[in-house]
Backbone as CSV, one residue per row, in Angstrom:
resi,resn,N_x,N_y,N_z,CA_x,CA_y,CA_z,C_x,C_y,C_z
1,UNK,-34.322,9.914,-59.387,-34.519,9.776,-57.972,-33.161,9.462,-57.320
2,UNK,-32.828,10.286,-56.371,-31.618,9.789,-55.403,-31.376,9.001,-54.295
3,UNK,-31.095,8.128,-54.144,-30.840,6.976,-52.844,-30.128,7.539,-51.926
4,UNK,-30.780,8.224,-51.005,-29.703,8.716,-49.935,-29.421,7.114,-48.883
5,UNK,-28.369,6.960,-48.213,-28.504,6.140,-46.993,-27.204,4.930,-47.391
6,UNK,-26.866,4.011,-46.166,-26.028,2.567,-46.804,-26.282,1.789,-47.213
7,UNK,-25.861,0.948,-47.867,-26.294,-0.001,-48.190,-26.181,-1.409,-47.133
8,UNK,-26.101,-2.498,-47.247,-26.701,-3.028,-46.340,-25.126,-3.831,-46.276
9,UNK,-23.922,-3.600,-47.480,-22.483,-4.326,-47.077,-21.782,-3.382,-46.348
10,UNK,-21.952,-2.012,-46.593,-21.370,-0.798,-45.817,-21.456,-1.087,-44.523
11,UNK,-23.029,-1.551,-43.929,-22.881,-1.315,-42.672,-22.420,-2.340,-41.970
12,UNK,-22.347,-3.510,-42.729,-21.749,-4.981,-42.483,-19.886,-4.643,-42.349
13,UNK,-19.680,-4.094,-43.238,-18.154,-3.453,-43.585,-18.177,-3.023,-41.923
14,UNK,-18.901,-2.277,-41.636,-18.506,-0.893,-40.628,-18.625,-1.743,-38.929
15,UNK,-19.239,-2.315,-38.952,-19.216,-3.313,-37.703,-18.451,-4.264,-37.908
16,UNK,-17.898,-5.027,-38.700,-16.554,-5.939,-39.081,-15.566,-5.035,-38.297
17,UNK,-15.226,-4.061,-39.041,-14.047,-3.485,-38.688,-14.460,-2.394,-36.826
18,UNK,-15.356,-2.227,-36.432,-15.780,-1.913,-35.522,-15.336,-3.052,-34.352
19,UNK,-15.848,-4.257,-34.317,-15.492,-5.271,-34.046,-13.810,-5.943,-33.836
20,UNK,-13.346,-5.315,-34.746,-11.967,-5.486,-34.456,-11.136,-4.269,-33.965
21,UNK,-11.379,-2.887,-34.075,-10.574,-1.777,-33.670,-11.020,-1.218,-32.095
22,UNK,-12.524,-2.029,-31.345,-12.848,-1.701,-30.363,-12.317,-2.391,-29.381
23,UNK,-11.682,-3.572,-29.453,-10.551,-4.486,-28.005,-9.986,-4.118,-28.584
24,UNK,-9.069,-3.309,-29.478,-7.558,-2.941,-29.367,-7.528,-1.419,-29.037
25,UNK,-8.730,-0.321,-28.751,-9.005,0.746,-27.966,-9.110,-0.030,-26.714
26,UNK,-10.255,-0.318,-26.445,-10.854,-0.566,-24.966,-9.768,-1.057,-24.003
27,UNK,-9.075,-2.297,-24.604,-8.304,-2.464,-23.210,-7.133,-2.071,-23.030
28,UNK,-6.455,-1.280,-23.617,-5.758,-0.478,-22.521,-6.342,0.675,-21.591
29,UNK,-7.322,1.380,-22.146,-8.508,1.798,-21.338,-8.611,1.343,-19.980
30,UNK,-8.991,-0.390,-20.195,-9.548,-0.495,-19.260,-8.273,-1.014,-18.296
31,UNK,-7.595,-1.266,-18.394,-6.163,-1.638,-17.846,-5.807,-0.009,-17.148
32,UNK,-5.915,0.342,-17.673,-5.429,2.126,-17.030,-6.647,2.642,-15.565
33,UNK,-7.841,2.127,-16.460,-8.713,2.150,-15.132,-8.258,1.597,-14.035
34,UNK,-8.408,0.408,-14.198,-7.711,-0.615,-12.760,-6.928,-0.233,-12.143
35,UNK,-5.804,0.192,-13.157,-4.579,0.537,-12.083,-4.896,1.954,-11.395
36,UNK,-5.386,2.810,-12.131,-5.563,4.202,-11.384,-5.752,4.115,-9.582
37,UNK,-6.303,3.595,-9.147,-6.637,3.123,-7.942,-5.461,2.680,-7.171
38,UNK,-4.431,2.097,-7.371,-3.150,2.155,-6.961,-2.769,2.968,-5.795
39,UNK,-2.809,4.247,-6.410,-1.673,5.602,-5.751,-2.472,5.858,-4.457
40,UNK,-4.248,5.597,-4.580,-5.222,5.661,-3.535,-4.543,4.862,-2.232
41,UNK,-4.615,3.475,-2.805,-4.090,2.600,-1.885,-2.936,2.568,-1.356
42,UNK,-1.619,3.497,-2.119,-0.350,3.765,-1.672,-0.661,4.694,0.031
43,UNK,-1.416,5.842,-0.828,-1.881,6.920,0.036,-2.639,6.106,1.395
44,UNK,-3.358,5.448,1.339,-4.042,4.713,2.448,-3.103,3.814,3.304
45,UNK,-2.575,3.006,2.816,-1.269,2.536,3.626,-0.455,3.538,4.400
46,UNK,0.439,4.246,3.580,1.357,5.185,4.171,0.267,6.015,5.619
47,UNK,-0.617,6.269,5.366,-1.722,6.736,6.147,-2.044,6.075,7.471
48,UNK,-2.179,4.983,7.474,-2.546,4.301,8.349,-0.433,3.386,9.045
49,UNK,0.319,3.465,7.923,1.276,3.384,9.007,1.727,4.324,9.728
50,UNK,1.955,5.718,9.085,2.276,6.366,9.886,1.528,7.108,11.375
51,UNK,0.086,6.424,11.493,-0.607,6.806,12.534,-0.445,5.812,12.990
52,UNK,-0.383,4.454,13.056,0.473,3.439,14.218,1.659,4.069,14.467
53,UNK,2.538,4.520,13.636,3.992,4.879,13.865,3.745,6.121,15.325
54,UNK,2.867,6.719,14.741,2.669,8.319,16.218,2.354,7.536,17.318
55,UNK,1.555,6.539,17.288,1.032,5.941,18.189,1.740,5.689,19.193
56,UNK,2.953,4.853,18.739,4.597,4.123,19.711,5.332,5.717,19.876
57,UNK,5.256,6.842,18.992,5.973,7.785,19.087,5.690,8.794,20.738
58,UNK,4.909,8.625,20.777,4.501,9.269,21.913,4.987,8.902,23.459
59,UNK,5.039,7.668,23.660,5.862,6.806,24.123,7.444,7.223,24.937
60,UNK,7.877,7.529,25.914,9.534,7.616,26.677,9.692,6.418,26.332
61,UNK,11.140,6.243,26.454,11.966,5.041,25.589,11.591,3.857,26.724
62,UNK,11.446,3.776,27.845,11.397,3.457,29.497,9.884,2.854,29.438
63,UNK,8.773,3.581,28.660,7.340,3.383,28.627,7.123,1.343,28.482
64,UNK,6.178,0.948,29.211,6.227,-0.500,28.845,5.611,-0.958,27.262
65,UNK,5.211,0.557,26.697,4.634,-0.211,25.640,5.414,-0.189,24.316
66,UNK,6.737,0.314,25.113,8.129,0.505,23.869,8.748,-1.209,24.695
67,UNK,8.482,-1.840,25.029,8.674,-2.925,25.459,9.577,-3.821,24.168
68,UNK,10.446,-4.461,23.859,11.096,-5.516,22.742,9.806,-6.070,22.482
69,UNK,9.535,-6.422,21.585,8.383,-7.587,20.815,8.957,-8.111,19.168
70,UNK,8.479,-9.466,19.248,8.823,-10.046,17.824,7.543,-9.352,16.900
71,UNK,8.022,-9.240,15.436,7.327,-8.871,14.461,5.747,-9.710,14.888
72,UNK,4.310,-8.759,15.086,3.421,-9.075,15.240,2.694,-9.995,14.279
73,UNK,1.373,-10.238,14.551,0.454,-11.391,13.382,-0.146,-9.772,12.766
74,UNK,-0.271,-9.905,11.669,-0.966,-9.165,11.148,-2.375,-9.162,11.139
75,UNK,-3.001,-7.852,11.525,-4.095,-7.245,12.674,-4.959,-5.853,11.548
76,UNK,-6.343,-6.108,11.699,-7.192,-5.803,10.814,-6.453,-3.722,11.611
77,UNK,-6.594,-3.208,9.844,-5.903,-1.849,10.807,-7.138,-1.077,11.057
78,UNK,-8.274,-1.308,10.381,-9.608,-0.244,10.904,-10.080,-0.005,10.021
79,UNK,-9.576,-0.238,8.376,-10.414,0.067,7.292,-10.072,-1.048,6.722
80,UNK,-11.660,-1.381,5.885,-11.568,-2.638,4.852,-10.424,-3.136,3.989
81,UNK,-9.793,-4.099,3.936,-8.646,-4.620,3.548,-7.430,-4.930,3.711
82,UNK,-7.626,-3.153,4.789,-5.765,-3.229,5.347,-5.787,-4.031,6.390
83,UNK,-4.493,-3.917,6.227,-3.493,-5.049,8.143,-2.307,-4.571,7.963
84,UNK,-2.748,-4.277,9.395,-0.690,-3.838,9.609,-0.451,-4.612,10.978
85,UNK,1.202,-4.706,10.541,1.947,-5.579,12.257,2.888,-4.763,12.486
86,UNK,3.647,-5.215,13.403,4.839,-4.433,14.197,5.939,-4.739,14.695
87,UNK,6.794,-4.373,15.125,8.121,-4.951,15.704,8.734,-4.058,16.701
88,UNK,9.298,-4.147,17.769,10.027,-3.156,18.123,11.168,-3.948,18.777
89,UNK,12.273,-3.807,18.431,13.666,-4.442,18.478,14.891,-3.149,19.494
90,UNK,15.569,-3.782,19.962,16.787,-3.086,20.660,17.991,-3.363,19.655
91,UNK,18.664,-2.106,19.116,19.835,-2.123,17.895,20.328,-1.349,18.664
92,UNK,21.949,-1.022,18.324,22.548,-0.964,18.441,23.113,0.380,17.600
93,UNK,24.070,1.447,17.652,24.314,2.811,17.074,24.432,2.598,15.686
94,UNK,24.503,1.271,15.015,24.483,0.954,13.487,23.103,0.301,13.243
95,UNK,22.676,0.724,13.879,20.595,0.102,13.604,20.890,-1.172,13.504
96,UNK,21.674,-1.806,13.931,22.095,-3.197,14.363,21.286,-3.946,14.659
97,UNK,20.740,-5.205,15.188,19.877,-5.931,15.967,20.761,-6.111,17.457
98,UNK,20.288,-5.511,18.487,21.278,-5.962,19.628,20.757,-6.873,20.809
99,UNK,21.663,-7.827,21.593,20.966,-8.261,22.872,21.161,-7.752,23.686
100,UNK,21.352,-6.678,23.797,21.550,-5.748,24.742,20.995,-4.384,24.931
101,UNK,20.862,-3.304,25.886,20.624,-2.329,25.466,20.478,-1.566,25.772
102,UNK,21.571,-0.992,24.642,22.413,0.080,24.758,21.930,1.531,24.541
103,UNK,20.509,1.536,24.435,19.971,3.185,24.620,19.034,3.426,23.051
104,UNK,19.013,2.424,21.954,18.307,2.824,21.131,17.146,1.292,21.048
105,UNK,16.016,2.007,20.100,15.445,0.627,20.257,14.484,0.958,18.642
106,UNK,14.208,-0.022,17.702,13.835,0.431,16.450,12.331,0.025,16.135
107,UNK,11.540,0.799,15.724,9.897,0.678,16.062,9.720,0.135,14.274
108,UNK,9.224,-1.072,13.386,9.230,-1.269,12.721,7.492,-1.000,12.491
109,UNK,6.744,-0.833,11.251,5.238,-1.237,11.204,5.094,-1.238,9.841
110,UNK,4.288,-1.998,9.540,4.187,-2.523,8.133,2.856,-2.576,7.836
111,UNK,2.171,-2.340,7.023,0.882,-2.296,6.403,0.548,-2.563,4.876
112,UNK,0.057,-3.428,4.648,-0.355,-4.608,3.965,-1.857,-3.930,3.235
113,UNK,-1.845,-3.625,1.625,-2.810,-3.305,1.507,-4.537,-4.224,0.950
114,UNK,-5.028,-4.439,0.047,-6.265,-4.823,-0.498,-5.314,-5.630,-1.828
115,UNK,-4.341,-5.223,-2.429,-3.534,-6.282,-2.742,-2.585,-7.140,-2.795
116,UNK,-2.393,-6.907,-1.051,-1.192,-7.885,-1.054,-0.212,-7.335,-0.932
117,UNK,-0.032,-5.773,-1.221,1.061,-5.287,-1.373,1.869,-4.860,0.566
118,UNK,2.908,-4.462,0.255,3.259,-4.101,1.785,4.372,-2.836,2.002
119,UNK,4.180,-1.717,2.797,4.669,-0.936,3.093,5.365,-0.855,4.493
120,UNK,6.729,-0.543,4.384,7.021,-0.445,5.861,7.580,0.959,6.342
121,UNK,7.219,1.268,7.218,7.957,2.586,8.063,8.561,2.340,9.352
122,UNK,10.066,2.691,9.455,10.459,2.593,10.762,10.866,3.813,11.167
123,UNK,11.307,3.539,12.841,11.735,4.978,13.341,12.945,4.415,14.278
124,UNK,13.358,5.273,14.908,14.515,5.081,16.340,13.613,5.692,17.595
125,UNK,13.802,5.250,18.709,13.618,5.694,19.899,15.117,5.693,20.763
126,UNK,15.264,6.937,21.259,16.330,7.047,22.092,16.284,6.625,23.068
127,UNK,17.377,6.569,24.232,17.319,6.742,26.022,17.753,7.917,26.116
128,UNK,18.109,9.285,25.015,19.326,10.248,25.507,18.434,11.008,25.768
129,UNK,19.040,12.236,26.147,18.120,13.656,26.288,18.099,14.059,24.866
């Protein structure tokens, strides 16, 4: 007669070592998961600054809402997590900080994602033709 099947240390054997080779698969796995989501949130930031950025872009240099302002409080941007603030400063032909002003003015905006992280985009606004 033939015994097909394991025996009962085999399968003890096979979950021992199961037990130990499955957290040294799984988590980098799962570490790779997590981060995947990242580049989303890069993409969502850059997204949402550069549509504040059009926002001031539209704007003549003269417009009151290109007005000097100190860097804003950071302000829910319209989707869950983010916040972005702003700045718009008078510099000078070396993107300078100036008290004066001399025809350029620098639109800063920053957006802050779901971790903390922060992106900034700036631009120039002229007075020239």
């Amino acid at each position: 007669m033939s015994n097909k099947g394991f025996t009962l240390i085999e399968i003890i054997i096979l979950i021992v070592m199961a037990g130990i080779l499955l957290p040294v698969i799984i988590v980098p796995f799962v570490t790779s998961v997590k981060g995947s989501g990242k580049s989303e949130m890069v993409n969502t930031a850059m997204y949402l600054g550069h549509q504040k950025m059009e926002e001031f872009m539209k704007f003549q240099y003269t417009d009151t809402s290109l007005h000097p302002m100190p860097l804003t409080a950071y302000q829910d941007a319209g989707i869950s997590g983010y916040q972005w603030q702003w700045e718009i400063v008078l510099v000078d032909s070396n993107f300078d900080i100036s008290a004066s002003d001399v025809g350029y003015k620098r639109i800063l905006v920053r957006v802050r994602d779901p971790m903390n992280d922060a992106y900034e985009i700036c631009s120039a606004v002229t007075s020239f033709p």
